[in-house]
C-alpha positions in Angstrom: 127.7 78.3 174.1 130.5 79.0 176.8 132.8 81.3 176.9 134.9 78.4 177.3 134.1 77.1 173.7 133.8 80.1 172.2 138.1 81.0 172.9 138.2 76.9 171.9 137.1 78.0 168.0 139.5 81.0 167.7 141.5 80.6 165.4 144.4 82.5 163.7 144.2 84.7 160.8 145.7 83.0 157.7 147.4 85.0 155.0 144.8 86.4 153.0 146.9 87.7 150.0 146.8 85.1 147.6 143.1 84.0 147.4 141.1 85.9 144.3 137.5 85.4 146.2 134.5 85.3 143.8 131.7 87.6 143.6 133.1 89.3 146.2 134.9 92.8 146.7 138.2 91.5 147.7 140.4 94.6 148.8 137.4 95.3 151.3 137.3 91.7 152.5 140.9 91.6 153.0 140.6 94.7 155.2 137.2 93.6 157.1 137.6 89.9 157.2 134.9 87.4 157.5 136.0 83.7 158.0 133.9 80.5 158.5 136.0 78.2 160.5 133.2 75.6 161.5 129.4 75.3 161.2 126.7 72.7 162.9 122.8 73.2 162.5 121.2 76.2 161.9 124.7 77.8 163.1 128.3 79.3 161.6 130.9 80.2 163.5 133.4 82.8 162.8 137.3 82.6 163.1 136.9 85.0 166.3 134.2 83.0 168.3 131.0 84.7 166.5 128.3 82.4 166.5 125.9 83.5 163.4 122.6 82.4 162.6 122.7 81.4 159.5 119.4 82.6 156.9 120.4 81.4 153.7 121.5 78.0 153.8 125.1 78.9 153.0 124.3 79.8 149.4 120.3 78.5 148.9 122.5 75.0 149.3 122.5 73.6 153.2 118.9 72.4 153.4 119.2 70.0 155.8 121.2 72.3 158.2 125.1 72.1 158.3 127.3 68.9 159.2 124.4 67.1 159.2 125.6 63.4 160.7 124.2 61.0 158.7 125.5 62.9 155.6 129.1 63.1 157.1 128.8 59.8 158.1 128.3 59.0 154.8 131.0 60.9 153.2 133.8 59.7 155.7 132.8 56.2 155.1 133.1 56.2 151.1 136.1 58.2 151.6 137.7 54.9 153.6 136.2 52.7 150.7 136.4 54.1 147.3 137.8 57.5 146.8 137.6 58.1 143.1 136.7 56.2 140.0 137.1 56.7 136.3 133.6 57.8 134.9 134.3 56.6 131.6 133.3 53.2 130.8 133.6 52.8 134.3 130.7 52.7 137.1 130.7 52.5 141.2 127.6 51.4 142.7 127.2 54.3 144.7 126.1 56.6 141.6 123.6 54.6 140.2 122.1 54.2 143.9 122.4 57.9 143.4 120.6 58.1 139.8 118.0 55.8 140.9 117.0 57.5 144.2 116.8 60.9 142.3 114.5 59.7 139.6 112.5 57.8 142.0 111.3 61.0 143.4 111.7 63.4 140.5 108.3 64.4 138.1 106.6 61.2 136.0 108.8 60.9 132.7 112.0 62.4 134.4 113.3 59.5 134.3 117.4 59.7 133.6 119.9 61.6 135.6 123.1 62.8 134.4 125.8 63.8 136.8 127.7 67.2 136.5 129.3 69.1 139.4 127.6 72.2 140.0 124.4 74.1 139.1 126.9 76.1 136.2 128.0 72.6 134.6 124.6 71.4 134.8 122.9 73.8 132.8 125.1 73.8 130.0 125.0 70.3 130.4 121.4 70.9 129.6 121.4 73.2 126.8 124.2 70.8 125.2 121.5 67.4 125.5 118.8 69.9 124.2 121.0 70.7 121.1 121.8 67.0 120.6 118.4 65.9 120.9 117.3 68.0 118.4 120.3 66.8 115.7 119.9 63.3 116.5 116.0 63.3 115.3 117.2 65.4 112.6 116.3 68.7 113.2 120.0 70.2 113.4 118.8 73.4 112.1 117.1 74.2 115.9 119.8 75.5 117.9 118.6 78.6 119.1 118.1 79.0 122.7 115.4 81.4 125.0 116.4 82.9 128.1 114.9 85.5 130.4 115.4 88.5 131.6 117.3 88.7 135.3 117.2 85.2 134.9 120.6 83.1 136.6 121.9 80.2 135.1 125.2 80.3 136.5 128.7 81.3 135.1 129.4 79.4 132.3 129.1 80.3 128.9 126.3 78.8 128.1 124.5 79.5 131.5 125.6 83.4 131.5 124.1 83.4 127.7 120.8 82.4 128.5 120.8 84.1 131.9 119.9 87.7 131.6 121.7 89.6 134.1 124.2 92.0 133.1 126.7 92.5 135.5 127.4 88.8 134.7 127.6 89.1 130.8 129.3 92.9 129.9 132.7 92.3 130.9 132.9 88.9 128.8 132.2 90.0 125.3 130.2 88.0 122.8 128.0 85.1 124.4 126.6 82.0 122.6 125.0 83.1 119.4 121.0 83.5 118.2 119.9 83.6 122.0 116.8 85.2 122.8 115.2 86.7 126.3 111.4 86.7 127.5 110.5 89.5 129.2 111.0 88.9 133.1 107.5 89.3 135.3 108.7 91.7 137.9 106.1 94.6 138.6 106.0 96.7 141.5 103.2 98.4 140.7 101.0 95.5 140.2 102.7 92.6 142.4 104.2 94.6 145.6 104.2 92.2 149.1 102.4 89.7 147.2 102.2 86.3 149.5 102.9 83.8 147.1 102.4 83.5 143.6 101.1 86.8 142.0 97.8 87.0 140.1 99.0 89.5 137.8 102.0 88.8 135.1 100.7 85.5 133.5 100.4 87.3 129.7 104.6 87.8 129.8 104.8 84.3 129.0 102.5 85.1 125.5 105.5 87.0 124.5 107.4 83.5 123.6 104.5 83.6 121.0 106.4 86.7 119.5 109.9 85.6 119.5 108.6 82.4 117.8 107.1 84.4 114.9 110.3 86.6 114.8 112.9 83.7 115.0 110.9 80.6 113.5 109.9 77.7 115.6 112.3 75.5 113.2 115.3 77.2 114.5 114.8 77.2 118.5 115.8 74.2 120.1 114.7 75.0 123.9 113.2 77.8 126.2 115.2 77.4 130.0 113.9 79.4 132.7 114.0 79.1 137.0 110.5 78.4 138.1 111.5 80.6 141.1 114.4 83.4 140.1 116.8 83.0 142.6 120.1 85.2 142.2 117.7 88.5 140.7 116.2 88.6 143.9 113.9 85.7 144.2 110.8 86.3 141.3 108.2 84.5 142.0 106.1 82.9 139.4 102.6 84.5 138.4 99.9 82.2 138.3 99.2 80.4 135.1 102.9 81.9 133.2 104.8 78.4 133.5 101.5 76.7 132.6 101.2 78.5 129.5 105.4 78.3 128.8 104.4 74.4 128.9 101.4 74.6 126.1 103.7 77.3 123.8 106.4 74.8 124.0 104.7 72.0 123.2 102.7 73.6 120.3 106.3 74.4 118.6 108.3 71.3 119.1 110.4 73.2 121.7 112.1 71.6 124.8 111.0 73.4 128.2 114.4 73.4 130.6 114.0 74.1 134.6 116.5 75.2 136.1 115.8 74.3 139.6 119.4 74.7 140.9 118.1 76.6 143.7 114.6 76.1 144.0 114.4 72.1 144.3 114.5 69.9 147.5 111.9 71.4 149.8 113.0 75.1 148.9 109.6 76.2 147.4 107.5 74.0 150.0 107.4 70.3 147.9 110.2 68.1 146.1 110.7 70.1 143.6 109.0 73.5 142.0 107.6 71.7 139.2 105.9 69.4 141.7 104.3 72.3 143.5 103.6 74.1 140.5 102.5 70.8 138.7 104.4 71.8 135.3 106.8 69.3 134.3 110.1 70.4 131.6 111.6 68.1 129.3 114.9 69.0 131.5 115.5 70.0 134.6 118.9 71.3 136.5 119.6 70.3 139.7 122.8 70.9 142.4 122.9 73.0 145.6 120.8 71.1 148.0 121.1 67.6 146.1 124.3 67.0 148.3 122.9 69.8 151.1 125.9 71.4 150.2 128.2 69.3 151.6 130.1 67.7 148.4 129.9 69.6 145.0 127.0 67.7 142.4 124.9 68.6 139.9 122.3 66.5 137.6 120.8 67.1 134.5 117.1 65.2 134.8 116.1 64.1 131.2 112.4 62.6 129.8 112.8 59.4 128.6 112.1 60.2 124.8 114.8 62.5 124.8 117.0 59.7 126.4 115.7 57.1 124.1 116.3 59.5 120.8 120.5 58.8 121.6 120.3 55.5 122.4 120.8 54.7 118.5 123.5 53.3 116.4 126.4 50.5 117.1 125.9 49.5 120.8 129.2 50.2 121.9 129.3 53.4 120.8 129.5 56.3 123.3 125.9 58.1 122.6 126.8 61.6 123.8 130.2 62.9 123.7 129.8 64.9 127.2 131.0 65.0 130.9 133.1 65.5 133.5 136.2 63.9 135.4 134.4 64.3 138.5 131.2 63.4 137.1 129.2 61.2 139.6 132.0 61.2 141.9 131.9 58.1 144.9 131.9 60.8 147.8 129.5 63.5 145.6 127.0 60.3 145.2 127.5 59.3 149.1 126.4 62.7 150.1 123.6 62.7 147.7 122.2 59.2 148.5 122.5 60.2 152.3 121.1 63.3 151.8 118.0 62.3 150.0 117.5 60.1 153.2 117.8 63.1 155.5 115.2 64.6 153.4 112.6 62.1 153.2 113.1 60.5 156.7 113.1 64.3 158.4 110.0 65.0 156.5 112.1 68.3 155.6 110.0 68.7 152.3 106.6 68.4 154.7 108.2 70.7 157.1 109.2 73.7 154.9 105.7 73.8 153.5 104.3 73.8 157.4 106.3 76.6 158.1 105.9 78.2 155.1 103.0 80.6 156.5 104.8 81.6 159.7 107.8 82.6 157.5 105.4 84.6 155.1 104.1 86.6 158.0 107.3 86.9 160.0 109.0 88.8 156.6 106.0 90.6 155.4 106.0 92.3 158.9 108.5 94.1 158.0 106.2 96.4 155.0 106.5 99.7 156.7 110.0 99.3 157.7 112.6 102.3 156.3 113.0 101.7 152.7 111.1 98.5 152.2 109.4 98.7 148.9 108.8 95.0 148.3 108.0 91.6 150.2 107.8 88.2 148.5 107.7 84.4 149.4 107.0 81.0 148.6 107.8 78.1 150.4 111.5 78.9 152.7 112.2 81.2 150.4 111.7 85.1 150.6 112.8 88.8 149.6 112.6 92.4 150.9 113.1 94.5 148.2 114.7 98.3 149.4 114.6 101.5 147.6 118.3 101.8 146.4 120.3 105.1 147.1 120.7 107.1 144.3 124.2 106.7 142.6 125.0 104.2 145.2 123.8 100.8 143.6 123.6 97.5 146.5 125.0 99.8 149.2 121.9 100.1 151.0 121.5 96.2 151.1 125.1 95.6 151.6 125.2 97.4 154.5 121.6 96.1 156.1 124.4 92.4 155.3 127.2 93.6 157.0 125.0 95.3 160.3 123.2 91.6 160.5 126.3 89.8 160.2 127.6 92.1 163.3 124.5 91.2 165.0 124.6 87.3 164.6 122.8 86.4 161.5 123.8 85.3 157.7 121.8 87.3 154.9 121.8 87.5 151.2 122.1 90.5 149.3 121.3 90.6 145.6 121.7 94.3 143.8 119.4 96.2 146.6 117.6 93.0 147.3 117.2 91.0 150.7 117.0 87.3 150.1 116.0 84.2 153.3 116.5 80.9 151.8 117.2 79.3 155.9 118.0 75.5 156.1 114.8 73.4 156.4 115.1 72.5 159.9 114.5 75.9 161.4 112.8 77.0 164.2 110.1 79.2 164.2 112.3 81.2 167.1 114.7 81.3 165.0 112.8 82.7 162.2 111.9 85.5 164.4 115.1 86.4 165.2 116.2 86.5 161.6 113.5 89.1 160.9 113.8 91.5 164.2 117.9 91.9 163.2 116.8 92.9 159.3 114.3 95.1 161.3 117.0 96.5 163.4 119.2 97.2 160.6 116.8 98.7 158.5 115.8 101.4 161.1 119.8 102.1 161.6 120.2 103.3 158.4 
């Protein structure tokens, strides 16, 4: 870049004042300020001319890389031709184009899409459909749900009462009642810079068998968990736990629910994680790189029995009394449809699972380094775990995120956790340099 186009993307301060920022500490922002004024690639670039490297997809979302053309070629198009239209008992083409090129590539028997707006509004989505179900066969009396521990589902109420991490639950009282957590599978002592899926941990799914006995199989509607934990720090499955989630489910009547929010479209080296792992739920969640985080969508993909099961009654009557204004909206289902071209025509999926193994050794060089106490990976995604400092909770990683961004490159940071989740289309280079500025930063502390 020259120096010339650098002073070209400078840009002017705005006023900061008014903006409450989200998950974010907002009087340091406001003193340290750290503004995206344009992106392209594998690249960001700052208000000030900083070009920064981006290692996380903007947030486990840009899979295909940023401004990708096709996709904004696609959105500025529908923008010209239909901006918005009602989504009840209305329909533009665009969002069954959507539906149908979603299913067409989702697991046998996920065969229905329902469009929501985000990862949040598509998991309670879920959880609502999974309650339904059950009532419309009948079985009203199952409406207990079973989350995880450090599990994510995002920030609604029903997401942050399955999920199972407490700095998103204590300051909002009482959650969604008679919910339930599995053990998580996280173990240092057995699992530490494990390459791929860990052989120990698969009994911690046996313990479903327990909350069954304590609850009653008759009362619990569905079990929802991420294949691959994102937000806690990216958990990787051990062999053989969602396998056996699958057969306890099944045994009991109860609905399995992926939330694949973060870990679908190429993320954990194939289509989706229940492709790789070659489990498929009775739901699944979807958003983030559906749209390659261009236009905010979410879907809900449902079996067809569970479909079926509300497709009852007087035919003009509305079958589930659910969703959004901006559910399947025209420029949401542009991106989406264009993005799901990006993907298959790039042979992004195919390409994330080549590079998978360069990116496993490129971040588990980094065992040995100061405070590294864990390194984990599947597919373009990955963790370094560091040893937190005591009474100082996420400073250690928070500052190994702030010395990186000063160096040119965009990490995660989750509690004292280092999370990679790069855009598809990276370069092995470019994966190098990712890891030797953690590597710096690490040995400045």
């Amino acid at each position: 870049m020259t120096e010339n186009t650098v002073r070209h993307l400078r840009t002017e301060l705005p006023d900061l004042q008014s903006y409450w920022m989200p998950f974010t500490g907002n009087r340091y922002f406001k003193e340290h300020p750290r503004l995206i004024n344009r992106a392209e690639g594998m690249y960001c670039y700052t208000h000030d001319g900083k070009q920064l490297l981006d290692a996380v997809a903007g947030l486990w979302c840009c899979n295909a890389g940023h401004c990708h053309p096709k996709i904004v070629e696609a959105i500025q198009k529908q923008a010209e031709t239909l901006d918005y239209s009602m989504a009840f008992q209305l329909g533009h083409p665009k969002v069954f184009e959507m539906a149908n090129k979603l299913t067409d590539i989702a697991p046998d028997g996920l065969d229905y899409a329902f469009f929501v707006n985000s990862g949040s509004e598509s998991v309670d989505t879920a959880l609502k459909i999974a309650l339904a179900y059950h009532r419309t066969r009948g079985q009203g009396e199952r409406t207990r749900f079973i989350g995880r521990e450090k599990g994510y589902h995002g920030v609604g109420f029903g997401g942050i009462s399955v999920g199972g991490l407490s700095p998103n639950r204590k300051m909002f009282g009482a959650m969604l009642p008679g919910v339930d957590h599995l053990p998580h599978t996280h173990n240092l002592e057995h699992n530490a810079f494990t390459r791929g899926l860990p052989e120990w941990g698969a009994h911690f799914a046996d313990e479903l068998e327990n909350i069954i006995a304590l609850h009653d199989a008759s009362t619990i509607a569905a079990v929802i968990v991420e294949p691959v934990a994102g937000s806690a720090g990216v958990l990787i499955p051990p062999k053989g736990y969602l396998q056996k989630l699958r057969e306890i489910c099944d045994k009991h009547g109860i609905l399995l629910i992926f939330d694949e929010v973060i870990c679908a479209f190429g993320r954990v080296g194939d289509t989706f994680a229940s492709t790789r792992f070659n489990v498929t739920p009775d739901l699944m969640t979807t958003a983030k790189g559906l749209t390659s985080g261009t236009v905010p969508m979410g879907a809900v993909l449902a079996k067809s029995e569970i479909y079926d099961a509300f497709m009852t009654g007087p035919e003009g009557a509305i079958e589930l009394f659910h969703g959004y204004t901006y559910s399947g909206h025209p420029l949401a289902a542009a991106a989406g449809c264009a993005t799901l071209d990006v993907y298959s025509e790039e042979g992004l999926y195919e390409r994330a699972r080549s590079l998978e193994g360069y990116f496993e050794d490129a971040l588990h060089s980094l065992k040995g380094e100061p405070n590294v106490i864990d390194v984990r990976n599947i597919g373009l995604i990955g963790a370094v775990e560091l040893q937190g400092i005591e009474g100082q909770p996420t400073a250690r990683a928070m500052q190994i995120f702030r010395d990186c961004y000063d160096n040119g490159v965009i990490i995660r940071t989750t509690g004292d956790t280092l999370a990679f989740s790069p855009p598809l289309i990276i370069e092995k280079e470019q994966i190098d340099t990712v890891v030797e500025t953690v590597k710096m930063a690490l040995r400045a502390q």
